[in-house]
C-alpha positions in Angstrom: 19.9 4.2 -2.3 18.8 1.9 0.4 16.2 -1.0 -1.3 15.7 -3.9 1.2 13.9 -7.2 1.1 10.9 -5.5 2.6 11.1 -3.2 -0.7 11.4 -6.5 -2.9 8.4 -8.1 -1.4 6.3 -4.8 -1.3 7.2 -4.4 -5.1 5.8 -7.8 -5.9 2.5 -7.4 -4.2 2.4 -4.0 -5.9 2.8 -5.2 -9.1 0.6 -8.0 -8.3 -2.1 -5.2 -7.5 -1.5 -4.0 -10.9 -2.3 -7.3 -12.1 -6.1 -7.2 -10.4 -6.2 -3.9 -10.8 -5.7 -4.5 -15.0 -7.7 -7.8 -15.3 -11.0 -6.4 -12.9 -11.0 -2.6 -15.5 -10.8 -5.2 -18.7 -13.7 -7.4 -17.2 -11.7 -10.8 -16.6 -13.9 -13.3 -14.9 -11.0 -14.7 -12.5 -13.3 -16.0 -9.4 -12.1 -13.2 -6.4 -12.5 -10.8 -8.7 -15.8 -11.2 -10.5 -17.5 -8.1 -8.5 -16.1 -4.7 -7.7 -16.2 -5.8 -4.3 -14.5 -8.8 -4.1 -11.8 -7.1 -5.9 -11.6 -4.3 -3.7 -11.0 -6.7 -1.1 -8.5 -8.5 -2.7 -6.9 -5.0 -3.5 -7.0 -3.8 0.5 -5.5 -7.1 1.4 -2.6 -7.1 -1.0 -2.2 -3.3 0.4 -2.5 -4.6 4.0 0.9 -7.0 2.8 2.6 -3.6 1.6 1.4 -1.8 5.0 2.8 -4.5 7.2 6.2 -5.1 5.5 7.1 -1.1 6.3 5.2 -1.6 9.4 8.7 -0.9 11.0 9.4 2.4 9.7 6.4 3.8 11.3 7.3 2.8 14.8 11.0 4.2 14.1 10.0 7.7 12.9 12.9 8.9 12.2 11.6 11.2 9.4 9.1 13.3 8.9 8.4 11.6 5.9 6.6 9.3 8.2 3.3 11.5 9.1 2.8 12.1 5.1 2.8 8.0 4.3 0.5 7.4 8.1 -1.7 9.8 6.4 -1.8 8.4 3.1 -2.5 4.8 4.3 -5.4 6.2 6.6 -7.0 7.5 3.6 -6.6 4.7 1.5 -7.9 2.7 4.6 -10.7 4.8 5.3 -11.6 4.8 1.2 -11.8 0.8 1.4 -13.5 0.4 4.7 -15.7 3.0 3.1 -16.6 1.1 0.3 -16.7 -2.5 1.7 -19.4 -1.3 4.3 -21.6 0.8 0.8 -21.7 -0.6 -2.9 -18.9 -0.8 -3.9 -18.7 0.8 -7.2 -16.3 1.1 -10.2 -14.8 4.3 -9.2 -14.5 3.2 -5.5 -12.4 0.8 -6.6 -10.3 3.1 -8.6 -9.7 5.7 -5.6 -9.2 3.0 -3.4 -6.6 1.2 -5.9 -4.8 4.8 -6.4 -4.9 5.6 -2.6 -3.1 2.2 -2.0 -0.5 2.5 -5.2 0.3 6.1 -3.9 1.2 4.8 -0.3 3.5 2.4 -1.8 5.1 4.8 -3.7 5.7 7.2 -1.1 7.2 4.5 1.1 9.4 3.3 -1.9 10.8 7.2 -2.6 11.7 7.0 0.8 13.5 3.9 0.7 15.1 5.0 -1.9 16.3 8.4 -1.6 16.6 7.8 2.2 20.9 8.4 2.7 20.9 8.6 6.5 22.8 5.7 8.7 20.3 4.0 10.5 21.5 2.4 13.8 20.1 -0.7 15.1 20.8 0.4 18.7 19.2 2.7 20.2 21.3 5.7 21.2 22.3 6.2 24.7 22.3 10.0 26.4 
């Protein structure tokens, strides 16, 4: 098991997706999320903080793993731009919450179950 401080901070702003994800389904008037759009954004932007903080593992692509979680944040991106740009409705906001949680979770089981050495050099031939 290899959890980082990239996986710490990505499991805060995933639970703290939760969080708007719970309080926007339950109708809580907090201000950024009083319409299903202004939740989605804040959604897309808390999953733009979990996209960049495994930013690095995409450029490294070790795994194959890697392709499967590109594609997964594509959709989840394309679902949100998708929405932002239409009216945004209740179950756009659900798919797009899901796509993001999913992506997070793939990355995570990754991280996780990942046993392979990693160098920090880059090999020579």
């Amino acid at each position: 098991m290899k959890l980082t401080w990239r996986d710490i901070i990505a499991a805060v702003l995933a639970v703290t997706g939760g969080i708007v994800f719970y309080a926007k389904l339950h109708s809580y008037s907090w201000a950024l999320i009083g319409s299903w759009k202004g939740a989605l954004v804040v959604i897309a932007v808390i999953g733009l903080g979990i996209l960049v903080t495994y930013l690095v593992d995409f450029f490294r692509n070790e795994a194959m793993i890697s392709f499967g979680e590109m594609v997964l944040w594509a959709a989840a991106g394309t679902v949100v731009i998708a929405s932002l740009l239409a009216t945004t409705t209740e179950a756009m906001f659900i798919w797009s919450s899901g796509l993001i949680g999913l992506s997070w979770l793939a990355q995570l089981g990754v991280h996780t179950w990942d046993t392979t050495h990693h160098s920090h050099y880059a090999p020579i031939h």
